[in-house]
N, C-alpha and C positions, 0 to 999 in steps of 0.2 A: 615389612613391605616397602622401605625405606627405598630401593632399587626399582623397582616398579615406579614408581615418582620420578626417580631419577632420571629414568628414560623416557618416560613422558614429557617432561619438560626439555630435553632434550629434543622432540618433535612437535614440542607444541606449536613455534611459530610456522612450520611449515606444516603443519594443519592447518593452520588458521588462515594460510592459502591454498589450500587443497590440493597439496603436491601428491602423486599417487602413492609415492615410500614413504610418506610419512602414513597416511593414511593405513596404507598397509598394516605400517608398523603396531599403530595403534590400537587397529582393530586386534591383532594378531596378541599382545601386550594383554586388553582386557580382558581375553579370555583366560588369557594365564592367571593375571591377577583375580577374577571372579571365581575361579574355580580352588584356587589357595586357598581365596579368603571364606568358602564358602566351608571348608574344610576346618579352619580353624575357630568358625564360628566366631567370624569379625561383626563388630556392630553391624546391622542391618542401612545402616543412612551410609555405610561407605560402601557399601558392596552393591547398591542402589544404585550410586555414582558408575561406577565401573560399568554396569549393567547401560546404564543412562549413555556411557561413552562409547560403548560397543554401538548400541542401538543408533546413534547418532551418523559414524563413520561407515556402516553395515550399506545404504541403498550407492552409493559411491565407490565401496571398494567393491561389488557385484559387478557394477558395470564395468569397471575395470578391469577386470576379470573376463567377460564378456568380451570384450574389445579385444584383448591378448588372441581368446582364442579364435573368436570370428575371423580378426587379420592374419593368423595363423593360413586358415582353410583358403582366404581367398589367394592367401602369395602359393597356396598349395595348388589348387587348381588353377592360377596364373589367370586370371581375371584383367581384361582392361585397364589403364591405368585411370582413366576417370571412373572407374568402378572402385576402386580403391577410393581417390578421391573424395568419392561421392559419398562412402563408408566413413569412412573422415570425419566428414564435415558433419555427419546425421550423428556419430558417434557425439563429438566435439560437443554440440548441442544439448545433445541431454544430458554430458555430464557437466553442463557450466548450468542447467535447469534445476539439476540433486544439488550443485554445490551453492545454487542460491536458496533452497531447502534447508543448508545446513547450518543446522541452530547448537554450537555444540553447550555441552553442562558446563557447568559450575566445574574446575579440578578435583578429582579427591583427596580427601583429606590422607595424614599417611595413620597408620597403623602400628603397634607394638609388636613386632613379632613373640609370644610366647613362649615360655622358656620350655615350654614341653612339644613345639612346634613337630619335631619327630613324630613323634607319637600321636599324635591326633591326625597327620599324613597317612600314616600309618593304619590306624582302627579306620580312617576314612576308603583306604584302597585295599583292605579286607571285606569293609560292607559289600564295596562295590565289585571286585573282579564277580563273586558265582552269579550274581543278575546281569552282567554282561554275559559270560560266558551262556547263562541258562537261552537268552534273548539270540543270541549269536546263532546259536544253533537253529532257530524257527526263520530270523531273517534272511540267515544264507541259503536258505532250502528256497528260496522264495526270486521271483526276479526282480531287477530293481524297481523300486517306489520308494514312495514319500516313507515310507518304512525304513528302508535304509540310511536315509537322509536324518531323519530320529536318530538312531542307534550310532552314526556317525560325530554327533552332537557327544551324546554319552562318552563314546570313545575317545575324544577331544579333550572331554573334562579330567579323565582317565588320566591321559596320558599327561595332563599337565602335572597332575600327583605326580604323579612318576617322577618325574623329570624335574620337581621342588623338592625330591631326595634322592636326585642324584644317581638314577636308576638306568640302565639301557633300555632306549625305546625304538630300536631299531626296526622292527620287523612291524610294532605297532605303529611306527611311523609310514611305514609302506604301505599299509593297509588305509591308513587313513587319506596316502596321496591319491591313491585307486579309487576308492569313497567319493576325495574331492573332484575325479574324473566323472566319476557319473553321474554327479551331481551337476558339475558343468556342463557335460553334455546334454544334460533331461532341462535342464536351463535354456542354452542355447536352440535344442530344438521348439521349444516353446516361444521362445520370440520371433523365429523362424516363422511361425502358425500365423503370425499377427505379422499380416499386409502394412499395417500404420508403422510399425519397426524398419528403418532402413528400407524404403522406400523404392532406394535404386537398384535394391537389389531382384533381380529380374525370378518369377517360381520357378526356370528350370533350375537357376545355380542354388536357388532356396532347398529344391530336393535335392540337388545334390549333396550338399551341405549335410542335409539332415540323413541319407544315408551312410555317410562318413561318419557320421556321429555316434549311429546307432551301432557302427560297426565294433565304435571306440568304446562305447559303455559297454559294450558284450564282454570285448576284449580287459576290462578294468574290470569289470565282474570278477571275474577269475582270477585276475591277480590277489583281490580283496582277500577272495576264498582261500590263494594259498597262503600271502602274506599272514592271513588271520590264525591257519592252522599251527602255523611256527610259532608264532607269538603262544598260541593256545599251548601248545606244546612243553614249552620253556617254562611255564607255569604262572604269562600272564605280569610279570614281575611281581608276585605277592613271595616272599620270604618266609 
């Protein structure tokens, strides 16, 4: 896991100004490293760390996130310019609020990668494809919820196997950007709900907002459905 470090420390100092690509990065980073090492059955104190650094960067890289999409909607419906502004500044705010929040860990330590590291990859993404595959089937019959949002999570961990041997994850990657769409939008219409959020933003452009959105999760629903059936198809990438 020698690499995973490397690149960490690669963004560590601009983490530790809370640049948004780095933060990105890093979130993006521990998941990959938590789900390897959860596979190869690494010490428990270093996969702790990772977990610890996830959870640390995780309320910072949401809002930013948030922000992306919200400024998306407003340059889409063409909103005032002190409207924009105003988004801005309220945005601005509470992400300088999370980044005095943020306390990050200890780095972690590195790790020996094992000489059987194949294989234990391997017997890991055999347990796992039939209880996604079994889950898949009950989730997608269903509309979205916090249900989906779970199963998305699984999927993530999934696809990091995969892709730590060198597998195509093509189709599961598409399904999980569809996943992170309606995630973001069951997100976004939820701080929509809450008047204390962006302030200036007036309730008719709030519903409007939030019926674009619902438009968008419907729409990412289905992508999920088919992205997921090809991937299901292909056999999952289990060999």
């Amino acid at each position: 896991m020698t690499d995973d470090l490397k690149q960490l420390e690669t963004h560590w100092e601009a983490l530790e100004r809370g640049e948004e690509e780095a933060v990105h990065e890093v979130r993006k980073l521990s998941r990959q490293a938590g789900a390897v090492l959860g596979a190869l059955e690494a010490p428990k104190k270093i996969q702790r760390a990772w977990r610890a650094l996830r959870r640390a960067v995780a309320p910072m890289r949401d809002w930013d996130v948030l922000r992306d999409l919200l400024r998306s909607r407003l340059d889409e419906l063409k909103v005032p310019l002190e409207t924009l502004q105003k988004f801005e500044e309220d945005w601005q705010l509470e992400r300088e609020k999370r980044f005095g929040y943020l306390v990050l860990p200890a780095k972690p330590h590195s790790f020996d990668t094992p000489k059987h590291f194949d294989k234990l990859l391997e017997e890991a993404i055999e347990d796992e494809w039939p209880k996604l595959r079994r889950t898949a089937k009950r989730i997608l019959s269903l509309e979205p919820s916090v249900l989906w949002h779970d199963w998305r999570k699984k999927l993530k961990h999934y696809r990091y196997l995969l892709e730590a041997l060198g597998k195509d994850t093509t189709d599961l990657r598409a399904a999980l950007q569809s996943l992170g769409r309606v995630q973001d939008a069951e997100v976004l219409i939820a701080t929509l709900e809450d008047p204390a959020q962006f302030p200036g933003l007036l309730p008719e452009l709030r519903g409007k907002i939030t019926q674009l959105e619902r438009g968008a999760m419907q729409e990412a629903a289905e992508k999920v459905r088919s992205s997921w059936a090809q991937f299901k198809n292909a056999g999952g990438g289990v060999v």
